[in-house]
C-alpha positions as CSV (number, residue, x, y, z in Angstrom):
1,X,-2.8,16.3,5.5
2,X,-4.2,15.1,2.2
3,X,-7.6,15.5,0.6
4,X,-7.3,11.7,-1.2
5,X,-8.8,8.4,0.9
6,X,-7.6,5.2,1.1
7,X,-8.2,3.1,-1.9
8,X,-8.8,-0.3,0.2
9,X,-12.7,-0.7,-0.7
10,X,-14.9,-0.2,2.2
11,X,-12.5,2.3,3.9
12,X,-12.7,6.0,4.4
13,X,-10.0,7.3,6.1
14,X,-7.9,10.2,4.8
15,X,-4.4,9.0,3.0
16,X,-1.3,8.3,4.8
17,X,0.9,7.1,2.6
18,X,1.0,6.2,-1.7
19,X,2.8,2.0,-2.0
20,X,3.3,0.7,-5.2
21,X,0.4,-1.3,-6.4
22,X,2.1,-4.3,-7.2
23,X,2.9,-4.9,-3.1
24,X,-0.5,-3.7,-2.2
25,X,-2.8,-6.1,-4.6
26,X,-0.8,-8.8,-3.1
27,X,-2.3,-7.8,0.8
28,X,-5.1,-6.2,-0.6
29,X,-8.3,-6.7,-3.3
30,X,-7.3,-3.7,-5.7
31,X,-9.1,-3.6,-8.7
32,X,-7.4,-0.7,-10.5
33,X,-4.7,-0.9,-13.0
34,X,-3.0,1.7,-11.2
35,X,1.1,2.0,-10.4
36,X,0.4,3.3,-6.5
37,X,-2.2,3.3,-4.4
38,X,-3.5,6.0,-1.0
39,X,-3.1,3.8,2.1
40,X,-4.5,5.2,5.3
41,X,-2.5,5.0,8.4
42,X,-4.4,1.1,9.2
43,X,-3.8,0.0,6.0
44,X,-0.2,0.9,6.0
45,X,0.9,-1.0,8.5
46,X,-0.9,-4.0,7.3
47,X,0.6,-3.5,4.5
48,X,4.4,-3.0,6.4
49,X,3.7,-6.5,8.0
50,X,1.8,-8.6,4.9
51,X,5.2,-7.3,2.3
52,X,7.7,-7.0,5.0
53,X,9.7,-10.3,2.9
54,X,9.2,-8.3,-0.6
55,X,10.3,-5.4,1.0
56,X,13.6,-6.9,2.2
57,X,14.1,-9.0,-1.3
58,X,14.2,-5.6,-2.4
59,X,16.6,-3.6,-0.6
60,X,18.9,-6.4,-1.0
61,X,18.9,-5.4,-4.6
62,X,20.1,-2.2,-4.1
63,X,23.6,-3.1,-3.6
């Protein structure tokens, strides 16, 4: 699907899906000053359970 790998360090897994950066550092030890980070498929859904109450915060928001 994508030729980028996950950007959680010590993983090599092809890239599932790009979160924003902010969410991830706070489930993840990111060190780069980046806006999104490459999740891989395991990653993702820790990150889907570890942000799931930033997430909501969020869509509420949008109203």
């Amino acid at each position: 699907m994508s030729d980028k790998n996950c950007e959680v360090p010590g993983c090599t897994n092809d890239s599932f899906k790009t979160v924003p950066a902010d969410l991830a550092k706070k489930v993840f030890t990111i060190d780069d000053k980046k806006t999104k980070v490459h999740l891989c498929k395991e990653h993702y859904k820790e990150y889907k359970k570890g942000t799931k109450k930033e997430r909501a915060m969020n869509r509420m928001d949008w109203d």
